[in-house]
Every structure is written in C-alpha cells, then in structure tokens.
C-alpha positions, -999 to 999 in steps of 0.1 A, spaced: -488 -257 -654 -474 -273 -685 -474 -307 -673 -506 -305 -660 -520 -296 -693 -499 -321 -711 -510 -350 -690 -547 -337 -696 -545 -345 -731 -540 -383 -717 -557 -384 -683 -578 -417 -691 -550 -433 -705 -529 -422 -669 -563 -432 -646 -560 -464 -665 -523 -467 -659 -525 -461 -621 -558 -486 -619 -537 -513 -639 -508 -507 -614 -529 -507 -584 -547 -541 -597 -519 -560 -612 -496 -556 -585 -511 -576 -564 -493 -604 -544 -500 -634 -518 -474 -618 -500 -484 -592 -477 -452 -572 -470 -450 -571 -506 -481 -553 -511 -479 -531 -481 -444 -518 -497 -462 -518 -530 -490 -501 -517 -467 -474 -501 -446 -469 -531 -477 -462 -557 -490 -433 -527 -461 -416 -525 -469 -411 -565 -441 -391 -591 -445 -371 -622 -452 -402 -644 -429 -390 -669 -418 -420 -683 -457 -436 -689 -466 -401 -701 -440 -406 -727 -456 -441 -737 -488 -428 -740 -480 -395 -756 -460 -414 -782 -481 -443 -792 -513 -418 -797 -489 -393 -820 -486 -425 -844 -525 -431 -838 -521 -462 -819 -552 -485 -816 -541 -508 -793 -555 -509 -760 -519 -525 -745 -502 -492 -744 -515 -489 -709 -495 -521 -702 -469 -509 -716 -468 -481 -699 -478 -495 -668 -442 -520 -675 -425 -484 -682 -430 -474 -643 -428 -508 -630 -387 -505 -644 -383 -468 -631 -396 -478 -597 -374 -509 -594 -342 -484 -604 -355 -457 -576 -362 -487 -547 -327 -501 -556 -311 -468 -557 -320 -458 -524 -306 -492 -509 -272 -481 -526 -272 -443 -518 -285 -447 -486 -310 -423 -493 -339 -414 -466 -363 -391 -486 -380 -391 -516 -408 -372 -538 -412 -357 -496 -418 -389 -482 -394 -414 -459 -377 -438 -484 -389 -476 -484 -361 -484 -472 -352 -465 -442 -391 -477 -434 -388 -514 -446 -350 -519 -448 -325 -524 -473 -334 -564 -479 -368 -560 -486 -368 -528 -510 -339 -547 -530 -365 -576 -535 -395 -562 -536 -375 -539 -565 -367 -571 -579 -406 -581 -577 -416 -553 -594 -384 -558 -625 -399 -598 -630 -435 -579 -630 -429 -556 -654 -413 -585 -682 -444 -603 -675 -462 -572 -686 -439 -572 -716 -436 -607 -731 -477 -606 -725 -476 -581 -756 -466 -605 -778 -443 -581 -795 -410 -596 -799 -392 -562 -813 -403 -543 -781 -392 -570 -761 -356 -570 -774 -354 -531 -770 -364 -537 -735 -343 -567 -725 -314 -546 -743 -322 -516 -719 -327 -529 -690 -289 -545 -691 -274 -511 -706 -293 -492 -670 -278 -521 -649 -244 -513 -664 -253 -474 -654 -257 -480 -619 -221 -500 -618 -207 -474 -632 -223 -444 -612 -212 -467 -584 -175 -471 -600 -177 -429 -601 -187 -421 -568 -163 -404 -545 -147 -398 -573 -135 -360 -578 -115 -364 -610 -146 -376 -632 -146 -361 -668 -181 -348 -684 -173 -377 -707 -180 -406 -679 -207 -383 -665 -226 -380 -698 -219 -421 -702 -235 -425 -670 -264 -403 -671 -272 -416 -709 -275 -452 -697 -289 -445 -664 -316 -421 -671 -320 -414 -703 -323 -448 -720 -353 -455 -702 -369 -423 -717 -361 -433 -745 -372 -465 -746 -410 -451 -732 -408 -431 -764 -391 -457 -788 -421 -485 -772 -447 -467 -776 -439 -454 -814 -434 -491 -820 -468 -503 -804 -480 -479 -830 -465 -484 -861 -437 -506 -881 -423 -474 -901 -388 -477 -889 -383 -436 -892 -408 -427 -871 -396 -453 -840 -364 -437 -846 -372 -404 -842 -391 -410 -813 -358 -432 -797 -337 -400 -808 -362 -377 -787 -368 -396 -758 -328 -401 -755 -324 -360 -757 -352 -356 -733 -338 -376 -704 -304 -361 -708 -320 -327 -702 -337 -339 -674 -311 -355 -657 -295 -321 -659 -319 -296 -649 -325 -325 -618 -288 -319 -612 -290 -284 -613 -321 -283 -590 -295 -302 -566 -279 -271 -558 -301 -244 -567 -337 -261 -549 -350 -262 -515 -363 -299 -504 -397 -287 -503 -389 -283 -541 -379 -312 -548 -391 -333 -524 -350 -349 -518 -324 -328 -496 -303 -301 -509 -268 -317 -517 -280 -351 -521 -260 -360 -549 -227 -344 -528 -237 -364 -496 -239 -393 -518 -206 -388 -534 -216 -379 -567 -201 -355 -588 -224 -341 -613 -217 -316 -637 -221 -290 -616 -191 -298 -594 -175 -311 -625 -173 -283 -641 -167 -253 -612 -142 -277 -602 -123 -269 -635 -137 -230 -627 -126 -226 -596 -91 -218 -577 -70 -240 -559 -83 -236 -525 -119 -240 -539 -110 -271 -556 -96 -288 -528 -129 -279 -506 -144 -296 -532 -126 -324 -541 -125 -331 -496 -163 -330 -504 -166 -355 -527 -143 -379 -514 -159 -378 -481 -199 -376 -487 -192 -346 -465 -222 -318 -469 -202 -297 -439 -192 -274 -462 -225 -272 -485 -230 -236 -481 -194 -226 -494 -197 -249 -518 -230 -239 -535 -211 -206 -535 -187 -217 -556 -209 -231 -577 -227 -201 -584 -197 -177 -591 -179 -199 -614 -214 -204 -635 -217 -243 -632 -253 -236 -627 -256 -216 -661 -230 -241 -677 -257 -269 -674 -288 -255 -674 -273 -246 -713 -263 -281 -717 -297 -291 -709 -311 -267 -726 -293 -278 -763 -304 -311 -755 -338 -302 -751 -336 -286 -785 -325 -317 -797 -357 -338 -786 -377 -309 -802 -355 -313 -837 -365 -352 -834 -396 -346 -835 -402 -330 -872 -405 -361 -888 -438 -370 -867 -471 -357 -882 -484 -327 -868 -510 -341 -839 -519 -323 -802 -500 -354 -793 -468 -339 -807 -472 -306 -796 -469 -320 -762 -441 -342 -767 -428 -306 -778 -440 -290 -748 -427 -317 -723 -394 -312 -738 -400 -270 -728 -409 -280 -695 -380 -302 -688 -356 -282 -688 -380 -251 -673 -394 -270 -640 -381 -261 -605 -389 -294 -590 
C-alpha cells in the first residue's frame, strides 16, 4: 500500500507521535481520559501529522519538537471530528460508535474543547511565534467553515463556489497548515514554506473530494462511516451538486426532497442518478487536477525520499477507496 510505505519512511517519528499523545493527554479527570482513551483506539490515517513530519524532514529539520507539533496537528483534527459528530448527529466513525452517541453530546463538545486548549499549549510551548500566528489564524478560518457548512446544509441550491469555500476552510486549511508548520519548524526561506502551504492546501481539497466521492461510491466497511452520510446529514457535496445540474426534472426534485429532508429513503435511486449523469467522474477529475496541483508545489523543494512521498501521498489521495 502507498500509505503504508510512505508512513514507513517516518514510523519513529509516528511511534513518537502516538506515545506523546498517549502521555500528554493525560488529565485528573477521569471521564476525560476514558473518552480520550477511546478516541486515540479507535486510531485514523494520521494524515495530517504525517504531513508535519514528512514536511519538516524534506527541509532537514533538526528539531526534535516536530513531534509536538504534530502531535498539536491531531489534537485540532480530533477536536473538529468530536465536534462534528455532536452537530451531524453522527453514530459511526473509522467503524467504531461515535463518542458521542457513547458519551453524549455535552461531554464530546468539551472534551473537544479539552483537546483544542491542549493542542495551543503544545503550540505556544514551541516558542515560535510565526507558527503560532498561522495556527491561531487557522483555527478561526476552520471555525468559520463549520458555520458555514452548517449555514449550507439542507440546502439544495448550493453553488460549487460555497462548496469549494467551505471545503477549503474546513478541510483543507488544516492540511495545509501541517505542511506550511512543519516547513517552517524547518527553515526561514520564505519560498519553501510557501510551497509547502500551496501543497498542503491542494492536497486537502483533493481529499475532501475523493472522501465525497467515496460517499456514494463506498460500502461502510470501506470507509468505516455509512453510505449517504453526507445526504442523511443534509449536505450537498459536489456530487449532488453537480448531477443536480445533470439531471432531469423529476430527478432533481428527488433530489432536492433529499436534501431538504436528511431523507436517505431514496438512496438507491439517487446513487443512480448520480452515476448516469457522471457526478462521480466530474469530481474524482476535480480532485484529480488538484492533486496535480500539490505535486506542481512541490518542485521548488529539494529532491529528498521525503519529497517523493509528499509526491506519493498526493497519488494516493486521490487513488484510495477508503
């Protein structure tokens, strides 16, 4: 697998990262730790540290904080996904019962809030003031995402133009500020963080796509979330966006009932549509050109293993079927 061999190329620094997690995290609060505890086995790709780590070595970093860094980097992503689930409702996730349809909604909001106050701690500990502004700046612009996901939900006339706003803040800013962070832990030239910003932006577009696709083209074994989550949810992605501009009349308003409602009655039909009109094929392209734009991004960085899989993780992003 490609992720497998990319993370290989940084499995001490990911051991490290998990340990850090496992050992920092720690609280005089025990239903803090037991939904910490719960969270950190139910595991993830890592993406976003992997990104940290991958980044800083590229520029030959030398610093051993990278691994709090990245460690701060998953502390964020967590706090966004415990949150999330509170909003969406959601009951599965990565194949295991959401914290909080075990916990409840009150105590995954503030134990998400635990783990946000954590991760600054983390951050002002580097002592880096330029990394801590690119963080405090990022963390508002995700914040502003999630409003205006929220603002978009049930929402059947949504343009690609809000969708792309709302994916670029939500997702992809905090891939790009894994790659822009660890760049900068690295080195001051000012070209190299940029390209690095540039490519983690690109990647998290692409794969907030291919996620989207897998929505209606992967079984929950797959992906370890329900088939037409994002419909039961309310949200339309650019799948439905665009078959809704695809499809006829009758479609559309099956659709359109769809979104408004949360309904996933009519999932089968729908996934239908999708298919025949191309929506599928429409973003997987999409992600597909953005993907090519993270690789592009990466030209001005020396040649290093470390950028070869920055270019490979950009391959597999848009390739994965889970």
């Amino acid at each position: 697998m490609p992720l497998e061999s990319i993370r290989s190329l940084v499995h001490t620094d990911l051991t490290d990262v998990d340990r850090f997690l496992a050992s920092e995290l720690k609280s005089d609060i025990p239903l803090i730790n037991r939904l910490v505890e719960y969270i950190l086995k139910c595991g993830g790709k890592r993406i976003r540290p992997l990104l940290v780590l991958l980044s800083a070595r590229a520029l030959h970093c030398e610093k051993q904080c990278h691994i709090e860094l990245a460690a701060a980097i998953e502390l964020i992503h967590t706090a966004t996904l415990l949150h999330d689930d509170v909003v969406d409702s959601s009951t599965l996730r990565r194949g295991h019962e959401t914290a909080n349809s075990i916990w409840g909604n009150e105590a995954s909001v503030l134990v998400g809030d635990f783990l946000y106050s954590r991760a600054f701690q983390l951050i002002v500990g580097l002592q880096h003031f330029p990394i801590l502004a690119i963080f405090s700046n990022a963390t508002n612009l995700i914040a502003e995402g999630e409003v205006l996901q929220l603002m978009n939900c049930h929402n059947p006339d949504i343009t690609e133009a809000s969708y792309f706003e709302v994916i670029t803040r939500k997702t992809a800013k905090l891939f790009s500020v894994a790659a822009q962070t660890g760049a900068a832990l690295a080195t001051d030239n000012e070209a190299y963080i940029s390209a690095m910003q540039q490519y983690g932006l690109a990647l998290g577009i692409a794969y907030q796509l291919i996620d989207d696709v897998l929505d209606y083209s992967a079984s929950a074994e797959q992906t370890g979330k329900n088939m037409g989550n994002d419909l039961a949810e309310g949200k339309p992605t650019l799948p439905l966006i665009y078959a809704l501009t695809q499809s006829t009349a009758q479609e559309a308003k099956l659709m359109r009932h769809a979104i408004k409602t949360g309904s996933t009655a009519d999932l089968t039909p729908i996934v239908k549509i999708i298919e025949s009109t191309g929506a599928i094929e429409y973003t997987a392209n999409a992600a597909s050109q953005y993907a090519k734009k993270a690789r592009d991004a990466l030209i001005l960085i020396p040649e290093s293993p470390y950028r070869q899989a920055l270019h490979t993780l950009a391959e597999f992003a848009v390739e994965r079927c889970y």
